[in-house]
C-alpha positions in Angstrom: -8.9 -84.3 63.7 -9.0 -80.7 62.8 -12.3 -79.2 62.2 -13.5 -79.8 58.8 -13.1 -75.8 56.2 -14.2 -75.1 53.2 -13.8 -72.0 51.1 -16.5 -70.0 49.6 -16.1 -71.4 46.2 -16.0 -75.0 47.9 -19.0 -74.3 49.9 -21.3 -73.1 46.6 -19.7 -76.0 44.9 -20.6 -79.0 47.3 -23.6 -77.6 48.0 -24.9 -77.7 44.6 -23.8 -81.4 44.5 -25.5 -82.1 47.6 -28.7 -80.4 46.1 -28.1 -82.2 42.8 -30.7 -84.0 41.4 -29.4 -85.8 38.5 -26.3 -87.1 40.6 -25.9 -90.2 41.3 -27.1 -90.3 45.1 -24.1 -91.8 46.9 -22.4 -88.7 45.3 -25.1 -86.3 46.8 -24.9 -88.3 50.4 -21.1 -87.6 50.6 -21.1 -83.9 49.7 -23.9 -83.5 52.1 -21.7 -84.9 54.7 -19.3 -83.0 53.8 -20.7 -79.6 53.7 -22.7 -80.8 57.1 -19.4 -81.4 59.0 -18.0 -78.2 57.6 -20.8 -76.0 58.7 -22.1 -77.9 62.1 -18.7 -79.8 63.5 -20.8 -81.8 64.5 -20.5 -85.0 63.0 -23.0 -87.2 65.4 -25.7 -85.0 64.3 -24.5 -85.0 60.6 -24.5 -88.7 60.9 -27.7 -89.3 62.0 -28.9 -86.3 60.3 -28.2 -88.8 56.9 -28.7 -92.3 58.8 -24.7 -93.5 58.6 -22.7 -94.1 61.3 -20.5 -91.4 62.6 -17.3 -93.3 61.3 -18.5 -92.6 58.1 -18.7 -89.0 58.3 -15.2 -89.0 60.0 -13.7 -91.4 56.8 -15.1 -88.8 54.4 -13.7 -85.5 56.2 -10.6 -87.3 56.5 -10.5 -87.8 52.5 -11.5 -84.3 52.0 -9.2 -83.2 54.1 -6.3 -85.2 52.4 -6.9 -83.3 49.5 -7.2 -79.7 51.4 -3.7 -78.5 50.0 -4.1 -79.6 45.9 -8.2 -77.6 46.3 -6.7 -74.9 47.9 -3.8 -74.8 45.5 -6.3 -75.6 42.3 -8.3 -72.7 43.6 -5.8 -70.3 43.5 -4.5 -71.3 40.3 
């Protein structure tokens, strides 16, 4: 698997859902495993980091990255 990017605008934006505190918190957990991957690589230490397993980092930069092309393209817009 390719390492995990995000854009500027991506970055601010999941961060402030993973700093959100009115969000419902499985919402906050994924964007902070998301923005962890993207920023470490890591994603042993980004798992236990949040206290899942490392398969469930990997399932969630796999669904972010199945969407890469329609962000990047939404962005651009």
């Amino acid at each position: 698997m390719k390492k995990l990017t995000l854009t500027p605008t991506q970055t601010k934006l999941v961060g402030d859902l993973a700093n959100a505190k009115t969000s419902p918190q499985c919402i906050v957990l994924r964007a902070g495993l998301i923005l962890g991957a993207a920023q470490l690589g890591n994603k042993s230490w980004v798992a236990s980091k949040y206290g899942v397993g490392r398969d469930t980092v990997r399932r969630w930069c796999q669904r972010w990255q199945s969407y890469q092309a329609e962000l990047d393209q939404l962005e651009s817009a």
